[in-house]
Jmol script that loads the backbone (N, CA, C; Angstrom):
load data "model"
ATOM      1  N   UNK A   1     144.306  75.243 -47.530  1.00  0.00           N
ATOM      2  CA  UNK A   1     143.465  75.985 -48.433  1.00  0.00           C
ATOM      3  C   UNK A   1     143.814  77.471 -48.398  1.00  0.00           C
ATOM      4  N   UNK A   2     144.239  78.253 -47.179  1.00  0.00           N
ATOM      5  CA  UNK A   2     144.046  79.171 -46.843  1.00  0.00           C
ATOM      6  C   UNK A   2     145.472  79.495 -48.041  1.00  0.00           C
ATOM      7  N   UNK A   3     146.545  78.464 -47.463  1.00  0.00           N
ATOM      8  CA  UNK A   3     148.136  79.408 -48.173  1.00  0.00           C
ATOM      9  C   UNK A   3     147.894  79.259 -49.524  1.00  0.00           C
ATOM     10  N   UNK A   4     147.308  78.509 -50.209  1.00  0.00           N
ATOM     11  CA  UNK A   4     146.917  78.478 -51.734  1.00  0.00           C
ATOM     12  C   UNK A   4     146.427  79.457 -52.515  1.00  0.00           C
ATOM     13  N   UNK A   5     145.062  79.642 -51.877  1.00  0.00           N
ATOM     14  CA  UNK A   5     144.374  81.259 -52.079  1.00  0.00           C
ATOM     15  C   UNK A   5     145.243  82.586 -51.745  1.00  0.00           C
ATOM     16  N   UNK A   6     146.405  81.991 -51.073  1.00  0.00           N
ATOM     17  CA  UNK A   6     147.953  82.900 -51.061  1.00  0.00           C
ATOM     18  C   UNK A   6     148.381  83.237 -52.214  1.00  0.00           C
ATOM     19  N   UNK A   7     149.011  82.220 -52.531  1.00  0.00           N
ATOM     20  CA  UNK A   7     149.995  81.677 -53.658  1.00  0.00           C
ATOM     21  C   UNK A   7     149.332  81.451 -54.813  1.00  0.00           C
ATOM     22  N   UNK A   8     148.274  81.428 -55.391  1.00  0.00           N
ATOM     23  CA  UNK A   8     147.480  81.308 -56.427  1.00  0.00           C
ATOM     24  C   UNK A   8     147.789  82.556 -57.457  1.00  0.00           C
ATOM     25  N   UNK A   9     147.315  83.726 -56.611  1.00  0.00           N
ATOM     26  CA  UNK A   9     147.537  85.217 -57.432  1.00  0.00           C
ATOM     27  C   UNK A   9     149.117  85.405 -58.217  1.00  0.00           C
ATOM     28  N   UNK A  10     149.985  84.376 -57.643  1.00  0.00           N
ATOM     29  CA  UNK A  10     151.255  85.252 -57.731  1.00  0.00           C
ATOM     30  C   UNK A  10     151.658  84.660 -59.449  1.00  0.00           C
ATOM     31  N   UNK A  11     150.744  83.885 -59.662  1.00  0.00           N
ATOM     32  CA  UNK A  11     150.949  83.035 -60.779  1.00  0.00           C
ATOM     33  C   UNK A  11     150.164  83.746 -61.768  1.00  0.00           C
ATOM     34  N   UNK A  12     149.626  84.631 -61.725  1.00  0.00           N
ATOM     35  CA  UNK A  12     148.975  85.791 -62.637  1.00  0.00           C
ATOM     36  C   UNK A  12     147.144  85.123 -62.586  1.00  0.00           C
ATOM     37  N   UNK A  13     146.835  84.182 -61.467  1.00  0.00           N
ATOM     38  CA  UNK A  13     145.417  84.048 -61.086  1.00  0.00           C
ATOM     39  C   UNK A  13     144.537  84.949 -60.423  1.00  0.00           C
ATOM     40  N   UNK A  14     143.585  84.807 -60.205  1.00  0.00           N
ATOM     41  CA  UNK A  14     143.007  85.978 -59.717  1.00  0.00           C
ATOM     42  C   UNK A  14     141.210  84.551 -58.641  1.00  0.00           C
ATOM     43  N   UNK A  15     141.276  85.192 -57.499  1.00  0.00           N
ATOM     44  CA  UNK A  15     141.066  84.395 -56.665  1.00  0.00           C
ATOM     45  C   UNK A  15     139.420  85.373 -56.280  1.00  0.00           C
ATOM     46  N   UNK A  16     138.065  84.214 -55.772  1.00  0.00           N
ATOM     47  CA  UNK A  16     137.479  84.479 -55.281  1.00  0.00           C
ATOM     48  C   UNK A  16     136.891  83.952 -53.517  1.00  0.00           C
ATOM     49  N   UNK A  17     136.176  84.861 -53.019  1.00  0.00           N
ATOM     50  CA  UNK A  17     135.838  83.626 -51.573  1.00  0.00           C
ATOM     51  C   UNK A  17     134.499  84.150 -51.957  1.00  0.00           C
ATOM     52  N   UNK A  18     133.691  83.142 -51.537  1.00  0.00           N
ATOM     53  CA  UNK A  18     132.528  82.984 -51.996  1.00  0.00           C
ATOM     54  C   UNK A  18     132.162  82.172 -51.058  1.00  0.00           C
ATOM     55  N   UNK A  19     131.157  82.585 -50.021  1.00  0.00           N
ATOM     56  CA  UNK A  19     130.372  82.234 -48.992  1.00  0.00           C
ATOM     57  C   UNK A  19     129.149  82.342 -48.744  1.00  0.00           C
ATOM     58  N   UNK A  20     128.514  81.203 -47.670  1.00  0.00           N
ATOM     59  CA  UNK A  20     127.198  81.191 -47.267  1.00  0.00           C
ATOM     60  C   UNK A  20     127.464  81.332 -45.994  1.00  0.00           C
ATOM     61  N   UNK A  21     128.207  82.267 -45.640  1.00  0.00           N
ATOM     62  CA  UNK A  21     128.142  82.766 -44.446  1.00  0.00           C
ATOM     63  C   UNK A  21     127.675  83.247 -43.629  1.00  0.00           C
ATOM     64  N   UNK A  22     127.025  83.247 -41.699  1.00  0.00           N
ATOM     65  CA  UNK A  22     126.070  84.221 -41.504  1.00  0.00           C
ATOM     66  C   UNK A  22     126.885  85.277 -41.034  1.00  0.00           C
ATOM     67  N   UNK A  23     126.408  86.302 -40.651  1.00  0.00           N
ATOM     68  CA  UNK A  23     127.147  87.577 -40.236  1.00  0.00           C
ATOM     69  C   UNK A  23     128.095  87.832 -39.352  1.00  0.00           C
ATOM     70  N   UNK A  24     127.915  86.300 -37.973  1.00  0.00           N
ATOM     71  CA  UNK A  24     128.760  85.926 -37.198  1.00  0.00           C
ATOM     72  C   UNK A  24     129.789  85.880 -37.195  1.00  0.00           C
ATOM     73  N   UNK A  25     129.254  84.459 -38.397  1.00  0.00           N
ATOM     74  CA  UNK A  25     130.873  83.907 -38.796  1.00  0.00           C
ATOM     75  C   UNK A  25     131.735  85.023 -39.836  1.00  0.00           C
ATOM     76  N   UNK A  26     131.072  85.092 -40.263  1.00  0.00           N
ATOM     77  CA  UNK A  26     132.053  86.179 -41.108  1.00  0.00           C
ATOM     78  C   UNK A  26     132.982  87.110 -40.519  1.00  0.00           C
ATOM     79  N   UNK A  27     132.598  88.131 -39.133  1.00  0.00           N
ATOM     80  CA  UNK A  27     132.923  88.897 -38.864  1.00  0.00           C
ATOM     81  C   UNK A  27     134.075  88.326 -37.710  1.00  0.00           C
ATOM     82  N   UNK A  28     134.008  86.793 -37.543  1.00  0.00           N
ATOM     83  CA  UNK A  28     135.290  86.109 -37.088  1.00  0.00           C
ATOM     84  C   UNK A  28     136.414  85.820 -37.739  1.00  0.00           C
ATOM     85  N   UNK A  29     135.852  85.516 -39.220  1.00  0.00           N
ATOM     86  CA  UNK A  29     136.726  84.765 -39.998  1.00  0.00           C
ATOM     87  C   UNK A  29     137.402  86.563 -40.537  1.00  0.00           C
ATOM     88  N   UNK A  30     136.784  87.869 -40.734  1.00  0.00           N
ATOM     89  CA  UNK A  30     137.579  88.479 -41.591  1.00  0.00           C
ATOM     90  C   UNK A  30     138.104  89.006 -39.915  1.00  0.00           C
ATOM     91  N   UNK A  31     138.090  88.722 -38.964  1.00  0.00           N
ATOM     92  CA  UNK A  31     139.180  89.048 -37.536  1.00  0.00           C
ATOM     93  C   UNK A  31     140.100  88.801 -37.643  1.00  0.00           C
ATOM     94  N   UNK A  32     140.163  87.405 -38.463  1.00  0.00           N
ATOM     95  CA  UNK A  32     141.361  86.900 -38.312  1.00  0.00           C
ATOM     96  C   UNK A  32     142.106  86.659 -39.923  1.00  0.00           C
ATOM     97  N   UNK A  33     141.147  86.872 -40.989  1.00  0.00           N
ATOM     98  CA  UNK A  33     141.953  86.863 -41.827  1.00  0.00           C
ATOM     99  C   UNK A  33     141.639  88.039 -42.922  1.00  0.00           C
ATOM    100  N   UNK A  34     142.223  88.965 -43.484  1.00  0.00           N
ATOM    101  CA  UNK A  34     142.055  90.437 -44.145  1.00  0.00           C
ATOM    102  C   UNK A  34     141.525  89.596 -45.577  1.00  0.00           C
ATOM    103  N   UNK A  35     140.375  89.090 -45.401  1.00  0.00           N
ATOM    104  CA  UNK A  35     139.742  88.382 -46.844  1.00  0.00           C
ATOM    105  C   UNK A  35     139.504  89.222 -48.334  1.00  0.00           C
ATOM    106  N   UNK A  36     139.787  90.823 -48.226  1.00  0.00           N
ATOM    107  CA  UNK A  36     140.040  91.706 -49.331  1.00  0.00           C
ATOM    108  C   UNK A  36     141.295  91.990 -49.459  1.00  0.00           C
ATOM    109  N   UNK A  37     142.299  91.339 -48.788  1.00  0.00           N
ATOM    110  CA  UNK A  37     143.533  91.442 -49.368  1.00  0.00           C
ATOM    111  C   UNK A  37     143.642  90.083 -49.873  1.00  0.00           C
ATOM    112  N   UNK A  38     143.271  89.224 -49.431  1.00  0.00           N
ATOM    113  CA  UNK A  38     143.946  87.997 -50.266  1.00  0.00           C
ATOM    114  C   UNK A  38     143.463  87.331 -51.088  1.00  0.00           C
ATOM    115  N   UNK A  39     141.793  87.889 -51.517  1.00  0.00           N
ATOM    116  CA  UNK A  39     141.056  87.667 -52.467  1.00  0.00           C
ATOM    117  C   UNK A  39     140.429  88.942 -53.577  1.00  0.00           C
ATOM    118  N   UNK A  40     140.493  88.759 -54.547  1.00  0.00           N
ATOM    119  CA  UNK A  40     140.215  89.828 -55.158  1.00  0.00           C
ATOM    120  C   UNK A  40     138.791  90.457 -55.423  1.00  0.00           C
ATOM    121  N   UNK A  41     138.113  88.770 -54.720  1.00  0.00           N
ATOM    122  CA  UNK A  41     136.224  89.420 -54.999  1.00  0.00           C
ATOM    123  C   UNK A  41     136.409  88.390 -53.953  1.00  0.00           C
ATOM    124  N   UNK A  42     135.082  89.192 -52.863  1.00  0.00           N
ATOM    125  CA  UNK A  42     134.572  88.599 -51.472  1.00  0.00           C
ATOM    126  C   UNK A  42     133.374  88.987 -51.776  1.00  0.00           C
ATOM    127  N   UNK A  43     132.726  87.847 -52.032  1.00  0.00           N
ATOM    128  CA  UNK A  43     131.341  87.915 -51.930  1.00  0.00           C
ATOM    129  C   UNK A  43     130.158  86.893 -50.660  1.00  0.00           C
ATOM    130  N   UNK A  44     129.106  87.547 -49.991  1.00  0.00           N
ATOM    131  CA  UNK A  44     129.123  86.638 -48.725  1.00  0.00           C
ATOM    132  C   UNK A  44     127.505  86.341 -48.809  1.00  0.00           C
ATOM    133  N   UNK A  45     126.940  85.703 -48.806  1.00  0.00           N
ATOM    134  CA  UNK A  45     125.395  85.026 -49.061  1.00  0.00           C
ATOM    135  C   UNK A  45     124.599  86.496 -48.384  1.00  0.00           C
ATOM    136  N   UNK A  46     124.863  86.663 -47.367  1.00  0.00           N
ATOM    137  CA  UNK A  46     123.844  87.562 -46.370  1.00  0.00           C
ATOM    138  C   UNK A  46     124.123  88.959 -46.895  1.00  0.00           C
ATOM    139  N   UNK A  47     125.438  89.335 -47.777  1.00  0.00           N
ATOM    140  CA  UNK A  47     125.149  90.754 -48.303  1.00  0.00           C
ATOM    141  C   UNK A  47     124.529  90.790 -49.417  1.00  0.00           C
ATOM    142  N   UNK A  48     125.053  89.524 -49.743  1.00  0.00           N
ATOM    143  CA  UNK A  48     124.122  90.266 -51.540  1.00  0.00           C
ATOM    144  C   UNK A  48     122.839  89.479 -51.840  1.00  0.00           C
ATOM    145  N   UNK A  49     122.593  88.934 -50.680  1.00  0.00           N
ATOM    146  CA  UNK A  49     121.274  88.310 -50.178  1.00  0.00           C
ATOM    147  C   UNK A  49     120.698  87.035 -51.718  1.00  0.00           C
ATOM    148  N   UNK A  50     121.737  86.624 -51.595  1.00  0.00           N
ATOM    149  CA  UNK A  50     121.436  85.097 -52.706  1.00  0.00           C
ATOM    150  C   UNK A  50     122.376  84.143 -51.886  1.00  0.00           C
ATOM    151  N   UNK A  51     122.632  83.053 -52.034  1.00  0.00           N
ATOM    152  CA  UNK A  51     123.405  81.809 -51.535  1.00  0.00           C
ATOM    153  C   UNK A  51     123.503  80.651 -52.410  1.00  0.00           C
ATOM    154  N   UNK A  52     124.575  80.118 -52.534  1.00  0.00           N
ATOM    155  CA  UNK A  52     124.939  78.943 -52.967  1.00  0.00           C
ATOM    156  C   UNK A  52     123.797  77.851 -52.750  1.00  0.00           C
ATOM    157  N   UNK A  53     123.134  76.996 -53.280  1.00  0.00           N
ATOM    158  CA  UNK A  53     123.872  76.790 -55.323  1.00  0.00           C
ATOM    159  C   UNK A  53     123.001  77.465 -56.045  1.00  0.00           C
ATOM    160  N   UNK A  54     122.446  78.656 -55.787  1.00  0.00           N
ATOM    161  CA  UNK A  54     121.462  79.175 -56.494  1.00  0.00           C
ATOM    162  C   UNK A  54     122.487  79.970 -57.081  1.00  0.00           C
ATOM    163  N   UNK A  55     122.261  79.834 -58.946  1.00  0.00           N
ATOM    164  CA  UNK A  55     123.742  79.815 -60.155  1.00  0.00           C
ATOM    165  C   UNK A  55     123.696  81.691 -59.987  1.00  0.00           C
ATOM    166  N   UNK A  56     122.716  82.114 -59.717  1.00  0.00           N
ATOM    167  CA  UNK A  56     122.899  83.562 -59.248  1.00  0.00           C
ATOM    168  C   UNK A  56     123.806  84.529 -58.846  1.00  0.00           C
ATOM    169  N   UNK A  57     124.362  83.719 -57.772  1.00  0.00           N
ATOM    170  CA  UNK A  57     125.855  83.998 -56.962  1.00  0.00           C
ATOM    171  C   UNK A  57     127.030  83.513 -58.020  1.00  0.00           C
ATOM    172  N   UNK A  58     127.125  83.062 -58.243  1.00  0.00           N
ATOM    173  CA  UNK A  58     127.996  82.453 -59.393  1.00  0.00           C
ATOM    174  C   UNK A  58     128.271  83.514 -60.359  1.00  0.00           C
ATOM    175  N   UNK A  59     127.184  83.862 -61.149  1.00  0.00           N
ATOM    176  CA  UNK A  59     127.135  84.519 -61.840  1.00  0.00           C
ATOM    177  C   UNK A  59     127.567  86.100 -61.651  1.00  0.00           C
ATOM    178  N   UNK A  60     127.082  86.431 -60.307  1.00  0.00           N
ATOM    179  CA  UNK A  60     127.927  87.576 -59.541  1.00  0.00           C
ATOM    180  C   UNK A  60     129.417  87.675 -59.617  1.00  0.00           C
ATOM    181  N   UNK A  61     129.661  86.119 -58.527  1.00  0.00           N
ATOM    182  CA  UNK A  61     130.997  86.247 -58.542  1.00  0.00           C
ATOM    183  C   UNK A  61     131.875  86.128 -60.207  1.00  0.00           C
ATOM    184  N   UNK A  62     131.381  85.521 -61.120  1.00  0.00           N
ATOM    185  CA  UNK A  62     132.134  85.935 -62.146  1.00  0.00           C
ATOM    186  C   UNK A  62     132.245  86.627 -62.717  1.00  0.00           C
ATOM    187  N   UNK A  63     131.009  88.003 -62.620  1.00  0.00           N
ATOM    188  CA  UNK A  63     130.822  89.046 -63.283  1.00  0.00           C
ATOM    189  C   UNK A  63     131.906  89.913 -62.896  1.00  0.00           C
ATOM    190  N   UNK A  64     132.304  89.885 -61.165  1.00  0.00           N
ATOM    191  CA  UNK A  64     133.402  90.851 -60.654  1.00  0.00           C
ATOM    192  C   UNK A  64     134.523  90.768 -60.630  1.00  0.00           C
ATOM    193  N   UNK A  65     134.731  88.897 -60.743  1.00  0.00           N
ATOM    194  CA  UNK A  65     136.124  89.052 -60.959  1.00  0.00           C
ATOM    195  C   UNK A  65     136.540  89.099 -62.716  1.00  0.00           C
ATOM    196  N   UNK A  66     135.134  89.362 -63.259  1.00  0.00           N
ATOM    197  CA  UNK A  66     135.643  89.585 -65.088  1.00  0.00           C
ATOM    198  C   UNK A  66     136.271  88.067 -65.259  1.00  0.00           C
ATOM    199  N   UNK A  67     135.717  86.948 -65.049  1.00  0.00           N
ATOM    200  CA  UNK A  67     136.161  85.532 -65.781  1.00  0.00           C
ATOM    201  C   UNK A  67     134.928  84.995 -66.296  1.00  0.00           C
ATOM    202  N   UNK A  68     135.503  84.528 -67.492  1.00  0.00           N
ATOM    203  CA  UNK A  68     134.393  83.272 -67.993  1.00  0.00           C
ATOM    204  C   UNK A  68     134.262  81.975 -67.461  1.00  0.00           C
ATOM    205  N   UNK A  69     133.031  81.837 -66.874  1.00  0.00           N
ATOM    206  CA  UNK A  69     133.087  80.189 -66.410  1.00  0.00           C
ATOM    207  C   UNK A  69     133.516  79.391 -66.703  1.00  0.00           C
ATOM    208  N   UNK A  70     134.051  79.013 -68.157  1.00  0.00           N
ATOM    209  CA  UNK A  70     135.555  78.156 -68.558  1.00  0.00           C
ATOM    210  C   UNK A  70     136.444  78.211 -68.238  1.00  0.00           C
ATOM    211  N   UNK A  71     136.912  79.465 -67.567  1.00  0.00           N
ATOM    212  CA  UNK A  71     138.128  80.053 -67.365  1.00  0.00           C
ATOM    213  C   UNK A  71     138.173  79.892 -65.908  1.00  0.00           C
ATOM    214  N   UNK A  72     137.499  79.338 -65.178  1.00  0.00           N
ATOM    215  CA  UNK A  72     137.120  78.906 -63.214  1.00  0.00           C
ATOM    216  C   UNK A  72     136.928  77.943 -63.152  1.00  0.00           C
ATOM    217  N   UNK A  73     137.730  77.960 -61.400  1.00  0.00           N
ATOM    218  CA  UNK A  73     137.084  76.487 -60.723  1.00  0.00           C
ATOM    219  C   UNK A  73     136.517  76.970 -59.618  1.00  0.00           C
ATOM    220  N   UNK A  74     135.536  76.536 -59.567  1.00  0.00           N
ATOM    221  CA  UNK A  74     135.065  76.512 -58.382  1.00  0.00           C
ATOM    222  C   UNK A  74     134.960  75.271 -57.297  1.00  0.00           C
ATOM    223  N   UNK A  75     135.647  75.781 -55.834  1.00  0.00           N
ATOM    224  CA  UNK A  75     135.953  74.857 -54.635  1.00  0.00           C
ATOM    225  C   UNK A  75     134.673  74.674 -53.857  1.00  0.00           C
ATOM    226  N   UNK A  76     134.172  73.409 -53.696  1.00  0.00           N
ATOM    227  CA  UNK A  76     133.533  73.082 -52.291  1.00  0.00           C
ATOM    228  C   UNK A  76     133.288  71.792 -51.929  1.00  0.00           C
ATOM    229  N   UNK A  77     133.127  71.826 -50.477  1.00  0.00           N
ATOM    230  CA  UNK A  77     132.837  70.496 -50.542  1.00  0.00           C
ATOM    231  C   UNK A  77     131.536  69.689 -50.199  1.00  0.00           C
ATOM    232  N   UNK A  78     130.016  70.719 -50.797  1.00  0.00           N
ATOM    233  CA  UNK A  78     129.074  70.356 -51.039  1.00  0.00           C
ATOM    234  C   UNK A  78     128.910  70.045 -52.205  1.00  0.00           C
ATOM    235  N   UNK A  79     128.090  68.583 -52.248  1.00  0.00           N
ATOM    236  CA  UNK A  79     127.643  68.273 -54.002  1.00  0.00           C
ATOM    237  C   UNK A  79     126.616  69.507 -54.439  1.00  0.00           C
ATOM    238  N   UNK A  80     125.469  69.713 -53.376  1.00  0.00           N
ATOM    239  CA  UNK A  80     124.722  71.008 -53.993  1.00  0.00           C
ATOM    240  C   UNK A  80     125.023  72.084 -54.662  1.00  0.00           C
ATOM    241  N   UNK A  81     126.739  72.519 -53.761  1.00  0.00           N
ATOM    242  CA  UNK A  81     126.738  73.645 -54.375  1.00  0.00           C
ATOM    243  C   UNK A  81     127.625  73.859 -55.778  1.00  0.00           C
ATOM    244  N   UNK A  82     128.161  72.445 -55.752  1.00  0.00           N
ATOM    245  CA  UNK A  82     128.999  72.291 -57.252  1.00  0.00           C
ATOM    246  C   UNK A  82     127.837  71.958 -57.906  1.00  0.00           C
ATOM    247  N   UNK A  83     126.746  71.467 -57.974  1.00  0.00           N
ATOM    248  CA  UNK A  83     125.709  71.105 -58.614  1.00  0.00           C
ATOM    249  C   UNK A  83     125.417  72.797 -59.554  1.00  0.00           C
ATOM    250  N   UNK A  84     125.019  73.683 -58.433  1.00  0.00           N
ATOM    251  CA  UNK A  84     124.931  75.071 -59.402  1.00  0.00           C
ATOM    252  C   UNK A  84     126.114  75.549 -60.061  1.00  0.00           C
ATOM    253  N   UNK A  85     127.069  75.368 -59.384  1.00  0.00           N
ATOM    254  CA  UNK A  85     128.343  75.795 -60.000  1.00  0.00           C
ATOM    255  C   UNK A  85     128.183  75.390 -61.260  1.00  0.00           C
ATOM    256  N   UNK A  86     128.005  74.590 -61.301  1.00  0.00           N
ATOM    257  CA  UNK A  86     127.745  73.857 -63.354  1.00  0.00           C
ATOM    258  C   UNK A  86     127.216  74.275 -64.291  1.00  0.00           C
ATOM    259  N   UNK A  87     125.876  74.169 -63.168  1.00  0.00           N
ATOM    260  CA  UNK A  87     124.544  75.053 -63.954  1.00  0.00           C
ATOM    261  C   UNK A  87     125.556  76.436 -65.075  1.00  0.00           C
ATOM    262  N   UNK A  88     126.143  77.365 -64.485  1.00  0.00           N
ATOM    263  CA  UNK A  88     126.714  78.238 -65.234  1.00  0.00           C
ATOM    264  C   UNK A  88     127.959  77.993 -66.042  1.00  0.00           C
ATOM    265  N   UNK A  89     128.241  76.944 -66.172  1.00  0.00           N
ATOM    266  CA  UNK A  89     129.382  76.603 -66.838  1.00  0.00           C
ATOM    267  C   UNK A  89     131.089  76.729 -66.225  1.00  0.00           C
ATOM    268  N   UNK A  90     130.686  76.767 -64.875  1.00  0.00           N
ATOM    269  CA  UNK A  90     132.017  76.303 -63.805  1.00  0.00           C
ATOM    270  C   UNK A  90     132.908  75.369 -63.938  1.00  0.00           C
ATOM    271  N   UNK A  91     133.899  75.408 -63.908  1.00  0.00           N
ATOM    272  CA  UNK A  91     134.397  74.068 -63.673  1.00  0.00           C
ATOM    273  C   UNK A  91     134.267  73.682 -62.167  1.00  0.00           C
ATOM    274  N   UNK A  92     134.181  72.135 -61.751  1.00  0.00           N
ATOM    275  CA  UNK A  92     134.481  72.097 -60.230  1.00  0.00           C
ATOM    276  C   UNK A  92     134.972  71.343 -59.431  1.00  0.00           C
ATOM    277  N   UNK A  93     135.461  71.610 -58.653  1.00  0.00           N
ATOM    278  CA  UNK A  93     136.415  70.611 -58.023  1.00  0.00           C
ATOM    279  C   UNK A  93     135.683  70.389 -56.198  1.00  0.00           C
ATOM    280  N   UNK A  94     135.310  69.132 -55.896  1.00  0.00           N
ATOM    281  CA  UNK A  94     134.693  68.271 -54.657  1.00  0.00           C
ATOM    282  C   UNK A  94     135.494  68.411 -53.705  1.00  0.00           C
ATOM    283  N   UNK A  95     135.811  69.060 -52.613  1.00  0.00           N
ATOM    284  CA  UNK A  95     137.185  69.362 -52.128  1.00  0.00           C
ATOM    285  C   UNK A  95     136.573  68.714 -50.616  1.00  0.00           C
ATOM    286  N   UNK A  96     136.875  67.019 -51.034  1.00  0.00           N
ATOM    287  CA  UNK A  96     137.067  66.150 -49.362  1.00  0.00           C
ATOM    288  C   UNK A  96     138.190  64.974 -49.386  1.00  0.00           C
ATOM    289  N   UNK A  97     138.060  64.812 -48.732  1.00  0.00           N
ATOM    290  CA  UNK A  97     139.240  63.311 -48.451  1.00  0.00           C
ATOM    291  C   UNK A  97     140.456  64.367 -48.150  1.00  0.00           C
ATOM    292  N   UNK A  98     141.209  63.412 -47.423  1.00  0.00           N
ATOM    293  CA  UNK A  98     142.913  63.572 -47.220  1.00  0.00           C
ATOM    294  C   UNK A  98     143.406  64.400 -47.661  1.00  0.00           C
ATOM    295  N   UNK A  99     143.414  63.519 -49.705  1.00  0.00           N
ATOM    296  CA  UNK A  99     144.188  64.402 -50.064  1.00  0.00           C
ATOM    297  C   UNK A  99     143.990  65.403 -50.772  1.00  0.00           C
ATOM    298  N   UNK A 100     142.892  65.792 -50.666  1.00  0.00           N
ATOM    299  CA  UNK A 100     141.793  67.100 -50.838  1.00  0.00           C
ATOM    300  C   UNK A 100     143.240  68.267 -51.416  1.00  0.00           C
ATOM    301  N   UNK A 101     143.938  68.911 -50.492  1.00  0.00           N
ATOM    302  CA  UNK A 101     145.024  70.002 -51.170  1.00  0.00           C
ATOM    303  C   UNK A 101     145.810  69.972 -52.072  1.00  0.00           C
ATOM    304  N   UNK A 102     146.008  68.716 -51.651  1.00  0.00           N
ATOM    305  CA  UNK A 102     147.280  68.244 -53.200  1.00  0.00           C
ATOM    306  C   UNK A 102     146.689  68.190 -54.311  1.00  0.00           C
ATOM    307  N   UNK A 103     145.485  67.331 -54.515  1.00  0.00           N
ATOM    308  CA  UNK A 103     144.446  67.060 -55.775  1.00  0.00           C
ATOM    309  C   UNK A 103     144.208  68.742 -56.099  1.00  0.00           C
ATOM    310  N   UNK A 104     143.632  69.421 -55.627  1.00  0.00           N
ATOM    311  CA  UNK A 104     143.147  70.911 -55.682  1.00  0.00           C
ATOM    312  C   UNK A 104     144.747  71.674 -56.578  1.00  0.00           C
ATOM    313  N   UNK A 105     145.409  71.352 -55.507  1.00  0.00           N
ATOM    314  CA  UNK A 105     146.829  72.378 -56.141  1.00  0.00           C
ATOM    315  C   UNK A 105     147.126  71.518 -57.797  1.00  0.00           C
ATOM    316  N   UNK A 106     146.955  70.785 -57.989  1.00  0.00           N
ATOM    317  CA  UNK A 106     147.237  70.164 -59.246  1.00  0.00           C
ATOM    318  C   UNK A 106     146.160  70.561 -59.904  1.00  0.00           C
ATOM    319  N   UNK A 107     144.680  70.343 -59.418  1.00  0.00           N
ATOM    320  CA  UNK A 107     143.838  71.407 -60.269  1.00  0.00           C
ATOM    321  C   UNK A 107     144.119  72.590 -60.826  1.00  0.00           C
ATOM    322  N   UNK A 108     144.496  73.514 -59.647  1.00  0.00           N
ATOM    323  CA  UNK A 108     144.730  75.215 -59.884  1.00  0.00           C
ATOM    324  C   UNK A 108     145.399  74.691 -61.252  1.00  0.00           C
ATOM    325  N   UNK A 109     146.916  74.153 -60.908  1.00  0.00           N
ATOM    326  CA  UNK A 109     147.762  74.551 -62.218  1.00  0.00           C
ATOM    327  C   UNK A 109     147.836  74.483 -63.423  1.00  0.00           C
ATOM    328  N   UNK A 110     146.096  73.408 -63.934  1.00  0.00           N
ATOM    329  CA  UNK A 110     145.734  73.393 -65.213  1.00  0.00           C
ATOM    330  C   UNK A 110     144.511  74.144 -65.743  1.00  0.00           C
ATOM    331  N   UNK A 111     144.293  75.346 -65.008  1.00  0.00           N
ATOM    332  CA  UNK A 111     143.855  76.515 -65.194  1.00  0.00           C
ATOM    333  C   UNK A 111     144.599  77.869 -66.314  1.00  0.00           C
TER     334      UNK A 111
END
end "model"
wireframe off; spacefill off
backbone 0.3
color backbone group
């Protein structure tokens, strides 16, 4: 997942991370990975104090990265939170099983 959200941008995409993260985890995960360089909008439940699947966040994150919800997919692998994802007119992709990356990377490319 991680090298995708790599390689996604270089194709003229433009990438979000979008979390229900608590402050913990976050401040592990951006230790180890510079999440404003490799995403162009980082948005995290506990700053902007809304959370997934409430279509709210959604609506954030598409406002910043300037896309129309036709124009997105949104990744997870809660039904709840693809459930809101919809609500705003997301596209979305269920991201479990095996072959979860491969299915996904064939997603991206009909974006």
């Amino acid at each position: 997942m991680w090298a995708l959200a790599r390689v996604f941008p270089e194709g003229g995409g433009r990438t979000a991370f979008l979390s229900n993260g608590v402050p913990e985890a976050m401040a592990r995960i951006r230790a180890d990975r510079p999440l404003e360089r490799w995403f162009d909008v980082v948005i995290v439940s506990c700053e902007v104090r809304v959370a997934k699947p409430d279509p709210t966040i959604f609506e954030l994150c598409l406002t910043r990265l300037n896309v129309e919800p036709r124009h997105a997919l949104f990744v997870d692998d809660r039904t709840e939170n693809l459930e809101g994802a919809t609500k705003v007119g997301l596209r979305t992709f269920h991201f479990n099983g095996r072959d979860a990356v491969s299915r996904l990377e064939r997603s991206a490319r009909s974006l």
